[in-house]
C-alpha positions, 0 to 999 in steps of 0.5 A, spaced: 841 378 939 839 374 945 844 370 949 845 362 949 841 359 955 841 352 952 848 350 957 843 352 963 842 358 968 848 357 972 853 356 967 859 361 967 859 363 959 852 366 960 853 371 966 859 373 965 859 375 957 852 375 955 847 376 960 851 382 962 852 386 956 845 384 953 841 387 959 846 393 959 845 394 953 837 392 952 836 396 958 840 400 961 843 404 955 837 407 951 835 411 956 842 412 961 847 414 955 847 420 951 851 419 944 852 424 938 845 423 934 842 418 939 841 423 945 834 420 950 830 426 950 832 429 943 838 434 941 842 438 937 842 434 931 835 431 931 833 438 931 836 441 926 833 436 921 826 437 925 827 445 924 829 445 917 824 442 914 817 445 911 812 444 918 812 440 923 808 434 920 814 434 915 820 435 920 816 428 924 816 424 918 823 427 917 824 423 923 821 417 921 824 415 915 831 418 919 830 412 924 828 406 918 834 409 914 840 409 920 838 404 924 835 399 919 838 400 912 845 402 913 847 397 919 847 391 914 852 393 908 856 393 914 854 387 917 855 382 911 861 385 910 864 383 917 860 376 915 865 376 910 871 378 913 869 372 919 869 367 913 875 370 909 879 372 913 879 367 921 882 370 927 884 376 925 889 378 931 885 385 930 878 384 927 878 391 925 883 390 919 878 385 916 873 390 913 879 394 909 882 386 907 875 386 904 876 392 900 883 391 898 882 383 896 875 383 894 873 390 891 875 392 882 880 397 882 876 403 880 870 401 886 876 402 891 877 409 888 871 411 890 871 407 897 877 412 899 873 418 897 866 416 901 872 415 906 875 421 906 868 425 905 865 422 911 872 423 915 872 430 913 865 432 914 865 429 922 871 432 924 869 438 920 862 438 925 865 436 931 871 442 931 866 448 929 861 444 934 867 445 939 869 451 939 862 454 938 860 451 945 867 454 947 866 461 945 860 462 945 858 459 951 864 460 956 868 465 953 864 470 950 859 469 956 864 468 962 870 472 960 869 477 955 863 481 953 864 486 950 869 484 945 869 486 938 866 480 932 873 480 929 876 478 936 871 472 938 873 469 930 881 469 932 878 466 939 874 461 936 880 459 930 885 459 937 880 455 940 879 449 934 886 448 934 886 446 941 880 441 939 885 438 934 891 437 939 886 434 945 883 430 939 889 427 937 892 426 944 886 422 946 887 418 939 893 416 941 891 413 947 885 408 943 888 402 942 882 399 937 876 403 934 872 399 939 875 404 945 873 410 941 866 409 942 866 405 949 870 412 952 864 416 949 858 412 951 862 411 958 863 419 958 855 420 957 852 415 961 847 416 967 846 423 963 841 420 958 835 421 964 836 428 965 835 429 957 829 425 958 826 428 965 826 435 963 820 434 959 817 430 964 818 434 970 819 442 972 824 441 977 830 440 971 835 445 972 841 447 968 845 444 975 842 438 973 846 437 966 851 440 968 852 436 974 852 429 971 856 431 965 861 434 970 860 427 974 860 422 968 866 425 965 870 424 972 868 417 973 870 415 967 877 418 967 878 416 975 875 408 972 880 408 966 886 410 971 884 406 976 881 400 974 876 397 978 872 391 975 876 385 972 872 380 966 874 380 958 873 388 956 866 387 953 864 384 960 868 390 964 865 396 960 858 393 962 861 394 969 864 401 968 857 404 965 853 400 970 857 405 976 858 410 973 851 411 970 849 409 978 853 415 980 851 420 975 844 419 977 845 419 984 849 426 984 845 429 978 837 428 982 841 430 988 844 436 985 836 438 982 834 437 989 838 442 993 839 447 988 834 452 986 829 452 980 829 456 973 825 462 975 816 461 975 817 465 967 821 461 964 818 454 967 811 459 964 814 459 957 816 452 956 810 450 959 806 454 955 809 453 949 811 445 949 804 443 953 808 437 956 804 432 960 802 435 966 803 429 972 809 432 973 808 440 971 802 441 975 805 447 979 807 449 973 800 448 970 797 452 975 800 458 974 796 458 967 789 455 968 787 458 961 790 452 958 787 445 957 792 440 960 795 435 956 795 427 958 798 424 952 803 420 956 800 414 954 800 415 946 807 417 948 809 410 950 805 407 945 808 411 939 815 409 942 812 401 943 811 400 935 816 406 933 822 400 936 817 394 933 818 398 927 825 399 927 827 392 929 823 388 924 825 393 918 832 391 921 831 384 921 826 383 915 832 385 911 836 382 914 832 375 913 831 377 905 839 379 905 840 371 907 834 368 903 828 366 908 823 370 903 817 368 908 819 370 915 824 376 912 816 379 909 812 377 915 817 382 918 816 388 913 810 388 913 809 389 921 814 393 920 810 397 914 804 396 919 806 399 925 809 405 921 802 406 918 799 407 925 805 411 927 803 415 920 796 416 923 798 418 929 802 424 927 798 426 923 793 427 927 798 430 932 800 434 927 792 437 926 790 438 933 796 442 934 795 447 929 788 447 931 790 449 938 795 454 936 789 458 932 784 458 937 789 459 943 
């Protein structure tokens, strides 16, 4: 995880490779990158799970678990199995092939059925979300809105059959262009760099405005395809995709702050009913929090912090605890469960009573 420092500071391996992606990646790229499932500040996909579970102390704990399971369990089938293939198969022209090796090679004949059936399912089931995604935004939020109104249901249907047809001839053109896997999901943290601020500020500050996601979406999308057409920085490819999202986070943040400064703010109204209703910290909703004196103001930025804090150390000691047991060190692989059963016990606590004083709230209010 950590760069190797024992050839000295000014060795040329450790700023030009480790260094630079470790600190892109450590620092830049949880709070700058948006990414399906992962987006800074909560999205589509997190919220969906949230709203269909039973009450709001469910749907956090939902969340939880989510984050054990996805970032902590599920990782290390596919690491021990890039391990094998590394040990098996050495210098692979294209190391992406050594997991199918693995299967075809390794695996008894009827597992391999079964391998190529949760392929196909999980192949399935994305394509299957992003086409519907697509056409749904394409429909519902530019055609239906922009260009015809009134328009019987029976149209928008044929609309968005046209509209998912489109998607899947796009798709297949920008999949002829990737070279590796790799690419695949380069292009789409490149595309979301330097958005993830927004999604993050907009809780914390009333100024955020429609114009300020839509202008850093339009400028990360432009940045990346101007840096992919004209290549800018040189370096070994994990060194200039470090360099790529480094700038194009850079202006994305400079034209989405600027943008939010000189375009107006979302009506008094509507900042009054999101503040009403979400009761974010008040440092950087006061003149909204003026408007409606009747409400206790809310100072949990701290807690937030601190609930973050030990949700990482959760996370990353579960990860590596298991990953110590998978690799026999018993002792260090169980100190690291248990801290991670630790600071998942005391975030338990504090969603609970989260929970308790929010139901509180909503009756006396």
């Amino acid at each position: 995880m950590f760069p190797d420092f024992s050839r000295g500071l000014t060795a040329e391996a450790i700023w030009t490779l480790p260094v630079l992606t470790f600190l892109v990646h450590l620092g830049v790229q949880w709070w700058a990158f948006w990414y399906p499932g992962s987006e800074p500040g909560g999205g589509g996909y997190i919220a969906q799970r949230i709203f269909s579970a039973r009450d709001e102390r469910h749907g956090l704990l939902s969340v939880l678990w989510f984050n054990i399971a996805h970032y902590a369990v599920r990782p290390w089938p596919w690491i021990l199995t890039a391990l094998a293939a590394a040990a098996l198969y050495p210098g692979l022209a294209h190391p992406e092939t050594g997991y199918m090796l693995v299967a075809t090679t390794t695996m008894p004949h009827a597992l391999r059925g079964i391998l190529i059936a949760g392929f196909m399912a999980a192949f399935m089931s994305t394509i299957a979300t992003q086409l519907n995604w697509g056409s749904s935004y394409l429909v519902e939020d530019f055609y239906r809105r922009f260009i015809r109104r009134d328009a019987s249901e029976k149209h928008y249907v044929n609309i968005s059959r046209i509209a998912t047809l489109l998607l899947v001839a796009a798709s297949a053109f920008v999949s002829a262009q990737l070279a590796t896997i790799s690419q695949g999901w380069e292009v789409v943290l490149e595309v979301g760099a330097g958005t993830g601020g927004v999604y993050l500020l907009r809780w914390y500050w009333w100024r955020i405005n429609a114009w300020s996601e839509i202008s850093a979406m339009a400028t990360a999308l432009v940045m990346t395809l101007v840096l992919h057409q004209w290549p800018l920085f040189g370096g070994s490819a994990p060194v200039a995709f470090a360099k790529t999202t480094l700038a194009t986070t850079g202006v994305t943040t400079a034209v989405w702050v600027l943008v939010t400064l000189l375009t107006p703010p979302e009506p008094d109204e509507v900042l009054l009913r999101f503040y009403r209703k979400v009761r974010p910290h008040v440092t950087g909703w006061g003149r909204i929090a003026a408007l409606a004196p009747e409400l206790p103001q809310t100072r949990d930025l701290g807690r937030n912090l601190l609930a973050w804090v030990l949700g990482c150390a959760m996370v990353y000691a579960a990860l590596f605890g298991v990953g110590k047991l998978c690799f026999g060190q018993v002792g260090t692989g169980s100190l690291l469960l248990g801290l991670a059963t630790v600071c998942a016990l005391l975030l338990y606590r504090d969603i609970t009573q989260r929970v308790g004083v929010t139901i509180k709230g909503s009756f006396s209010g």
